[in-house]
N, C-alpha and C positions, 0 to 999 in steps of 0.2 A: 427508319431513315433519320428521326432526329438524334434516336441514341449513338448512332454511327456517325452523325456529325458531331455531336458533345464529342464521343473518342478521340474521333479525327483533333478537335479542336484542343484537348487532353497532351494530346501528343501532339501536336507544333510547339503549343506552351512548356512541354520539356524538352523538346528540340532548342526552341531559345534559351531555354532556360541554360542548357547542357554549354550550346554553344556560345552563350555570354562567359558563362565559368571560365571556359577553357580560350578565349578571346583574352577573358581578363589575366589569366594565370600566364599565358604567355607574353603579354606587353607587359607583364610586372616581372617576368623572367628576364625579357630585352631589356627593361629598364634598369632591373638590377644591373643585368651585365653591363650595360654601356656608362652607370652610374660608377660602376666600381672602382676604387683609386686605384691608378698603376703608381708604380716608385720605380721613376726614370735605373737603369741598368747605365745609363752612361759612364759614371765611373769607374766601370771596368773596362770602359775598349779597350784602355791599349793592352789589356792584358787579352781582351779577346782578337785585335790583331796578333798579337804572338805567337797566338796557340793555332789559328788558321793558317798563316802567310809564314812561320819561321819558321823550320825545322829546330827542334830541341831534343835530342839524345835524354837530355834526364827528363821529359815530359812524363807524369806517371799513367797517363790516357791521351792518346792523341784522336785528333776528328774523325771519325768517319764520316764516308762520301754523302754530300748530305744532311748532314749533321741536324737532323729538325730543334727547335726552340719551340720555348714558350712563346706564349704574348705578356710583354709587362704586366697586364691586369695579373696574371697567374703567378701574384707575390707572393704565396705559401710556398708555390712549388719551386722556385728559384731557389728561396729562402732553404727550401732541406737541402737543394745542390750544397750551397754555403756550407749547410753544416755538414753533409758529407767531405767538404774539402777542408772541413777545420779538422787541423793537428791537436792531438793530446794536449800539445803545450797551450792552446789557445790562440795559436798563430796558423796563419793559412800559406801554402805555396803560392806561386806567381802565374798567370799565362795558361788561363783555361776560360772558357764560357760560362757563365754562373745561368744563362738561358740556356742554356743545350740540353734538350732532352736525352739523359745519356742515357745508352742500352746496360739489360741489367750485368752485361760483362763490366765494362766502362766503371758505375758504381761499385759493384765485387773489388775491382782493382785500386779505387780508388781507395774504398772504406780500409782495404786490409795494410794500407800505406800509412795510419794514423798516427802509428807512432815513430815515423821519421821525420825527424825536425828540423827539414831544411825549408825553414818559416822566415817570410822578410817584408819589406815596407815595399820594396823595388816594385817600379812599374804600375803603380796605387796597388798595393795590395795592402791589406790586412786591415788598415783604419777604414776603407771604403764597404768593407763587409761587415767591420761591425756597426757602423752608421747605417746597414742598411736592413739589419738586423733589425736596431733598434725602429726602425720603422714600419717595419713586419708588426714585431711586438704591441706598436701602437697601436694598430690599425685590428688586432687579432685577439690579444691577449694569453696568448697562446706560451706557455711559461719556457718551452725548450729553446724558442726566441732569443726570452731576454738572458736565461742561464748562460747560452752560447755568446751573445756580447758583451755579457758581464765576464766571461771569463777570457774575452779576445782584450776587454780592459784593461784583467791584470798582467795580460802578457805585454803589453807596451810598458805597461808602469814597470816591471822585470826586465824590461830591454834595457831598458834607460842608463844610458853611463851617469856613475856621481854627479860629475859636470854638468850633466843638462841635456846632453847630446844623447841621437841614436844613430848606430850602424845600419847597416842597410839590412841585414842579417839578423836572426836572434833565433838561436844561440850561435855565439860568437864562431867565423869559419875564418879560413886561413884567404890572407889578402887583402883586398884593397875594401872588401866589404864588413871591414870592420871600422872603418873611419865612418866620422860622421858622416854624415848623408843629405846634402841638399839637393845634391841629382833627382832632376823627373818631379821635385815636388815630394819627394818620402817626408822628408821632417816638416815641411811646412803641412805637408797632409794630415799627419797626427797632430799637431797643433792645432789645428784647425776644429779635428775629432773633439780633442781637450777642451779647446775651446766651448766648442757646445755645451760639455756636460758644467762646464763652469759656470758659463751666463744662462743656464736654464733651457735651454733647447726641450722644449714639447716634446719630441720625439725621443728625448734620455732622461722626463722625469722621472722614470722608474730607480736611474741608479741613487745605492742608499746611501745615506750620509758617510757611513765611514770611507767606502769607496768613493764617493765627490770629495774629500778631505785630501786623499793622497792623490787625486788628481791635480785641484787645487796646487798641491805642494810640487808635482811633478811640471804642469805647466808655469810656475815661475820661472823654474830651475831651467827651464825650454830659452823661455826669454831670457833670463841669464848668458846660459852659451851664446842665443846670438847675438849677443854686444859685445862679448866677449871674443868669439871668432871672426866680425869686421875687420876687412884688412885694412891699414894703415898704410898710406906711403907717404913717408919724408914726415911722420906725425898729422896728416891729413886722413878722416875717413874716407874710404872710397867704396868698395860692394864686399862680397864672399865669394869662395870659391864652389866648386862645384862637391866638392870633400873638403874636410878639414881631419888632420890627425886627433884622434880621440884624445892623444898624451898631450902635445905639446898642444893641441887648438891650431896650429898654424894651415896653410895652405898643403892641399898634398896632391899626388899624381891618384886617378880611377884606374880605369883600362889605358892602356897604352898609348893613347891619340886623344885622353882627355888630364889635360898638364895643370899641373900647380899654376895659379893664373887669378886674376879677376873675372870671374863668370857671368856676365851680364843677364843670360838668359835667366839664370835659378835666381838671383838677386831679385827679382822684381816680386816675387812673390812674397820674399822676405820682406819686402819694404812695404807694402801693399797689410800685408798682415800687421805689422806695428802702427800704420798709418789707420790704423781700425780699434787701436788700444784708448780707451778713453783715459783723460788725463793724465795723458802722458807725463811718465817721470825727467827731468835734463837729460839723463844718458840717451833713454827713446829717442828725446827731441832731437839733440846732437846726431845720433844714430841716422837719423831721414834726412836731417839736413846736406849729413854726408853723402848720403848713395845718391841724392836724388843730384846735387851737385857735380856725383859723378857722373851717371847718365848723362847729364846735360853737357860735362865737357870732353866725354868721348862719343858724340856722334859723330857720324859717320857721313857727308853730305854728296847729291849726284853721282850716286853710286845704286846700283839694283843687281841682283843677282836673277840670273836668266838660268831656266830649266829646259833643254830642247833633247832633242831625240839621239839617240846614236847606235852606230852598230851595237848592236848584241851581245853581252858574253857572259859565262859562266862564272864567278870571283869562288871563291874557298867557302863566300860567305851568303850569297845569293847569286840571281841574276840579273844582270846589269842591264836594262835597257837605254839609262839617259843620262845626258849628262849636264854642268852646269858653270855657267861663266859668269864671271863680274863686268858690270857692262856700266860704263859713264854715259849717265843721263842728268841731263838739269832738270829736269822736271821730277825727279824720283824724290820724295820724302827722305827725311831723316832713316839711317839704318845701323845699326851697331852688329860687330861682330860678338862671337858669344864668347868668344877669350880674349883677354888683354893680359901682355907679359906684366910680371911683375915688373916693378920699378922702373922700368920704362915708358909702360902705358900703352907699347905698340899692339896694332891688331896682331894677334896668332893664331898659328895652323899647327896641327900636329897631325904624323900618321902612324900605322900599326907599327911603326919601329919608334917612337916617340922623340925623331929628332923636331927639332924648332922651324916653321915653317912661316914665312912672312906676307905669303900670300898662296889666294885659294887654287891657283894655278898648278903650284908645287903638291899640290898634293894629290893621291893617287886617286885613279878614276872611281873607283868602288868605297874609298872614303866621300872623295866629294860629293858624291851625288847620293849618299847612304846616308849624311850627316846635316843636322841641322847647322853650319857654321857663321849663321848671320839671325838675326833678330832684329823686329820691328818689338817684343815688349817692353821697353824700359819707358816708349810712349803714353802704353798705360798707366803709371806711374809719375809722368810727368803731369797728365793730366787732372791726375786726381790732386796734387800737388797745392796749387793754390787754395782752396777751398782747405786742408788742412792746415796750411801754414797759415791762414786769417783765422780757423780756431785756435790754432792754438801756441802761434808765435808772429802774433800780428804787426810787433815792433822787429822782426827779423827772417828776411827774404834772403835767404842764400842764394838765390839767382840772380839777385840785384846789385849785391857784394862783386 
């Protein structure tokens, strides 16, 4: 009886024993998982609305029904999406999910596309993968990482027009996506990229010196262009356009319904970006003083734009469910539209036949309500505004002039 109790007692003692182990090995399994960095995927939405909600003819995989994802923690395996989608040249297509678990057709079709080079900035693309690379790599050290955003590096620095400027495209295609490129944020995206690896960004101190050197070189030459492509009216700074021609710098036509003009919207990030340059040079200063002076005297006041419901209908381009009106309120905020005509200063409209339109009414129901043609961001900019003009030109308020 008593040897049979020792046993008994033998065996409970490796029972715990057993089940402490496998207690601890799973809350150290949970905790890894829950402990584990995710790297936010947000920078691709709008490329992952595109790929779901727009039909695209040249798409080289489109979703299936369904379409499962990762979870952000699962940074490797996004990260190989990435490099399945990186081009030979080091540049990536536009308007796919970098989370989409794709099927091994999907992949096949995707890999055997590498060497077609229709690679560009549009819509966040290219600088947001290799930022996001680079923080794969941190977090990994896993070396086909950083080889892939060391070589997505030198395809921006290959983009680069002499001037300073990039196309929205690289390598160069026929049209309007060869001008420079403020639309959506592409050139100020890659500055931003540049930016990092200039001021030491943790996350790109892998890249080596000689590579940081012709970045360095490449991001002056960035801020160059944009002082240089400021528009002027009557010898007053006022914003940028949404393009600027590569040759001349000056304002240029995109798509058909997006006109040579003052661009409010794409402006603010340009100014927001200089307003973050320490010790600033005169040109900078002059530079901010201008746009922020311009914001300030083209708003727009007791004005709001109204989104409501409407009939239904199929356009060439989507389908229309709603539409949208300009409505006089005195209580509405300040609002700017996203085009100002040259030399005039008036709000503009433009639609897919590119004549001149002076209000949002005139324009057609599947532009209007398809298009962003009104902006509250030049706010942000106004607000950040003070607090730089006391660093750094505290004897001169453009607003008070």
């Amino acid at each position: 009886m008593k040897i049979f109790q020792r046993l008994t007692k033998k065996k409970s003692l490796s029972f715990v024993i057993i089940l402490t182990f496998f207690s601890f090995f799973y809350s150290t399994a949970q905790s890894d998982k829950e402990s584990k960095v995710a790297i936010s995927t947000k920078p691709f939405s709008d490329g992952v609305n595109h790929w779901y909600f727009i039909n695209d003819k040249t798409n080289i995989v489109n979703a299936v029904p369904n379409q499962p994802k990762y979870d952000e923690s699962e940074y490797t395996k996004i990260a190989d999406n990435i490099l399945y989608f990186q081009r030979d040249n080091g540049g990536w297509p536009k308007n796919y999910d970098m989370r989409a678990i794709l099927t091994p057709e999907q992949i096949n079709d995707v890999v055997k596309t590498k060497s077609v080079l229709h690679t560009t900035f549009d819509n966040s693309t290219t600088y947001t993968h290799i930022y996001y690379l680079a923080q794969v790599y941190t977090q990994t050290k896993i070396e086909k990482y950083k080889d892939a955003c060391l070589k997505g590096i030198d395809f921006i620095l290959e983009a680069q027009y002499p001037n300073g400027g990039w196309p929205q495209y690289f390598p160069l295609e026929k049209g309007y996506s060869r001008h420079i490129t403020f639309n959506d944020g592409a050139y100020m995206g890659i500055m931003n990229l540049l930016g990092k690896i200039v001021q030491n960004d943790p996350n790109l101190s892998f890249v080596d010196s000689e590579t940081k050197n012709k970045v360095s070189i490449s991001y002056e030459k960035g801020i160059d262009c944009i002082l240089k492509t400021q528009i002027s009216d009557h010898g007053k700074l006022t914003a940028w356009c949404q393009q600027h021609d590569e040759i001349t710098l000056l304002p240029t036509w995109a798509r058909k319904f997006e006109p040579p003009s003052v661009s409010n919207a794409e402006s603010v990030d340009i100014v927001l970006f200089l307003m973050k340059i320490e010790n600033p040079s005169e040109q900078i200063i002059r530079s901010v003083q201008g746009a922020i002076k311009w914001f300030s005297d083209s708003k727009i006041y007791n004005t709001r734009v109204e989104t409501f419901q409407a009939p239904e209908f199929d356009s060439k381009y989507k389908k229309v469910t709603d539409d949208r009106r300009v409505v006089i309120d005195s209580t509405a905020p300040p609002i700017w539209t996203r085009y100002y005509e040259l030399g005039t200063g008036r709000p503009l409209f433009c639609d897919r036949d590119s004549v001149y339109l002076y209000s949002l009414a005139e324009v057609s129901r599947e532009r209007r309500s398809g298009y962003a043609w009104y902006t509250y961001n030049p706010e942000k900019a106004l607000k950040k505004y003070p607090e730089w003009q006391k660093k750094w030109t505290p004897e001169t308020d453009i607003l008070k002039q």
